[in-house]
C-alpha positions as CSV (number, residue, x, y, z in Angstrom):
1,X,-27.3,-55.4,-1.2
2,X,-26.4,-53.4,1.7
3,X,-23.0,-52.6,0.6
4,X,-24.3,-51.3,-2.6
5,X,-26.7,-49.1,-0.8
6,X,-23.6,-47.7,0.6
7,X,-22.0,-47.2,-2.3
8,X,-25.1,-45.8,-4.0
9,X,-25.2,-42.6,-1.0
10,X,-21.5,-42.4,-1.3
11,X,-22.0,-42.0,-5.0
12,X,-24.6,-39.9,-4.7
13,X,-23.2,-37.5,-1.9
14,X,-20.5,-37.3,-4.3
15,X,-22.6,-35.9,-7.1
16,X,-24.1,-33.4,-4.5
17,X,-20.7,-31.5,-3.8
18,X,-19.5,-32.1,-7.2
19,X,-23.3,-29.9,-8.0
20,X,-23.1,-27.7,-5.0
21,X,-19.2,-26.4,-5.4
22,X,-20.4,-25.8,-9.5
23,X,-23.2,-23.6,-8.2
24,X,-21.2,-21.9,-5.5
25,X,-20.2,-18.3,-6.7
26,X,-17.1,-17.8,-8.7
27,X,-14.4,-15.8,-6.1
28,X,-14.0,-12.1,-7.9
29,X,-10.7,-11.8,-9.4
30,X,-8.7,-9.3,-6.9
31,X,-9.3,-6.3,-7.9
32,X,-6.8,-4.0,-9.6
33,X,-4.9,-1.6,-7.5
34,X,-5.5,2.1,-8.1
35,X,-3.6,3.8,-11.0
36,X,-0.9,5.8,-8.7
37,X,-0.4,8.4,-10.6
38,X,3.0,8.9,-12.4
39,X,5.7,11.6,-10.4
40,X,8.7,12.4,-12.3
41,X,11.8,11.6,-11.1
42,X,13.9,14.3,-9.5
43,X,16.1,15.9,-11.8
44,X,19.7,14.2,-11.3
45,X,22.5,16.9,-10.9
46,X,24.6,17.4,-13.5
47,X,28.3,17.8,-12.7
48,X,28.6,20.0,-16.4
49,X,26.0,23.0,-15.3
50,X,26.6,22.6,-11.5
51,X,27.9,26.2,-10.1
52,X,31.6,25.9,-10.0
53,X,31.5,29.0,-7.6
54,X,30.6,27.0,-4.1
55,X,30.5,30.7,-2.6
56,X,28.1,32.6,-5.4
57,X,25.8,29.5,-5.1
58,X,26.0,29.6,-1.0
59,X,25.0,33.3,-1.3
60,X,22.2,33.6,-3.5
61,X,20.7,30.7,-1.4
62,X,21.0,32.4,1.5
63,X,19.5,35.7,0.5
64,X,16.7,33.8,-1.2
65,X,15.8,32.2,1.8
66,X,15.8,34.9,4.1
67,X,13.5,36.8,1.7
68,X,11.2,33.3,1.6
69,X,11.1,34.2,5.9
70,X,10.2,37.5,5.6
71,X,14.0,38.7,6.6
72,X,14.3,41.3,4.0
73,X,16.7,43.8,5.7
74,X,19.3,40.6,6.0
75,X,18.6,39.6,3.1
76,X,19.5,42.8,1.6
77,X,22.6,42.4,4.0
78,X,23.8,39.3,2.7
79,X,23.1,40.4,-1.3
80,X,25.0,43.3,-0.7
81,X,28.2,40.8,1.2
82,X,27.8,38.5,-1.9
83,X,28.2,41.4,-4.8
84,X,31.9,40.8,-5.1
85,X,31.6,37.3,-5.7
86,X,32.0,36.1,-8.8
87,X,31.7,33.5,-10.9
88,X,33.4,31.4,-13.0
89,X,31.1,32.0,-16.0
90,X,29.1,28.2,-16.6
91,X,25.7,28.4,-17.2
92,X,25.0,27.8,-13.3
93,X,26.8,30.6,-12.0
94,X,25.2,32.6,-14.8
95,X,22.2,31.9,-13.9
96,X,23.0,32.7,-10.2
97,X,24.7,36.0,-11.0
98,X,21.3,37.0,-12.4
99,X,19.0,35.9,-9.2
100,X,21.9,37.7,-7.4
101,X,21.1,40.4,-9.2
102,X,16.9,40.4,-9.3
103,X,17.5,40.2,-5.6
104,X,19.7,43.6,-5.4
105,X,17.2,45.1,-7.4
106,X,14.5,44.0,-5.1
107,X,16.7,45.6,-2.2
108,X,17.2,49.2,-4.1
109,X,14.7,52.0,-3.0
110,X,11.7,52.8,-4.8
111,X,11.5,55.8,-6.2
């Protein structure tokens, strides 16, 4: 009788944590991570309407930034340096030619 006594409590513990761990909370799924909002990739160069005029495209970025630092007599300076260059006529030296040009404008007197 005893060892069915034991038996019986082992039985019956058994039960218990089989009852308790039912009862016991569910763990919360983890919880999603934040939506990290979507940047777009940087634009990759493209060797086609890359400036083809390493000079036109050196110049207009140096008169541009010495405008962006408040350097508008060298700036002036370098626009005025960078009027003979030219370029070869793709549609990135195009487009420089005319920043070149917005920025001699910006240099002339006002009258």
């Amino acid at each position: 009788m005893a060892g069915m006594t034991h038996r019986l409590k082992l039985l019956l513990l058994a039960a218990l944590a089989c009852s308790i761990s039912a009862c016991s909370p569910k763990p919360k799924p983890p919880a999603e991570p934040a939506s990290i909002p979507a940047v777009p990739a940087a634009p990759k160069p493209n060797p086609n309407g890359a400036a083809t005029t390493p000079q036109l495209q050196q110049a207009v970025e140096t008169a541009a930034d010495l405008f962006n630092r408040g350097e508008n007599d060298l700036a002036c300076e370098q626009v005025k340096r960078a009027s003979g260059v030219k370029g070869s006529g793709s549609p990135a030296d195009l487009e420089l030619s005319q920043r070149l040009e917005r920025f001699r404008q910006a240099c002339e007197p006002s009258e």
